[in-house]
C-alpha positions, 0 to 999 in steps of 0.5 A: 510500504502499505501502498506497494502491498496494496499494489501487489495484491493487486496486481496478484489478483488482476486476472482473477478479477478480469474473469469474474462477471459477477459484482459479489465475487468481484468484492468479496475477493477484493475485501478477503485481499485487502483484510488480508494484507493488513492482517499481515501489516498488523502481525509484522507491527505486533512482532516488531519486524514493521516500524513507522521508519520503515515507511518514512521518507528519507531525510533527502527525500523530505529535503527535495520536497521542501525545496521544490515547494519553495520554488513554486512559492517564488 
């Protein structure tokens, strides 16, 4: 989940970005996102609206993964 925030943010900033020219403002914006979208994680934590389940691999998941790790040990 963390991931396919991150990846919106990204994708959110992504022209805003490509205008810049300077470094600085490059990073700044990218810090100010970044600390952003965790302190919006941390506060769905704290309110109990994010669980480590909602960014567990299903049991199939894990199941296909298991499997095809076996196949490439044979």
């Amino acid at each position: 989940m963390c991931r396919e925030r991150m990846h919106s943010m990204f994708r959110g900033i992504s022209e805003r970005l490509a205008v810049e020219r300077d470094t600085r403002t490059i990073m700044a914006i990218g810090t100010a996102e970044i600390n952003r979208v965790f302190a919006e994680l941390a506060d769905q934590v704290d309110q109990g609206v994010l669980t480590a389940e909602d960014d567990a691999p299903d049991d199939a998941t894990i199941e296909n993964e298991v499997a095809a790790a076996e196949q490439t040990e044979v």
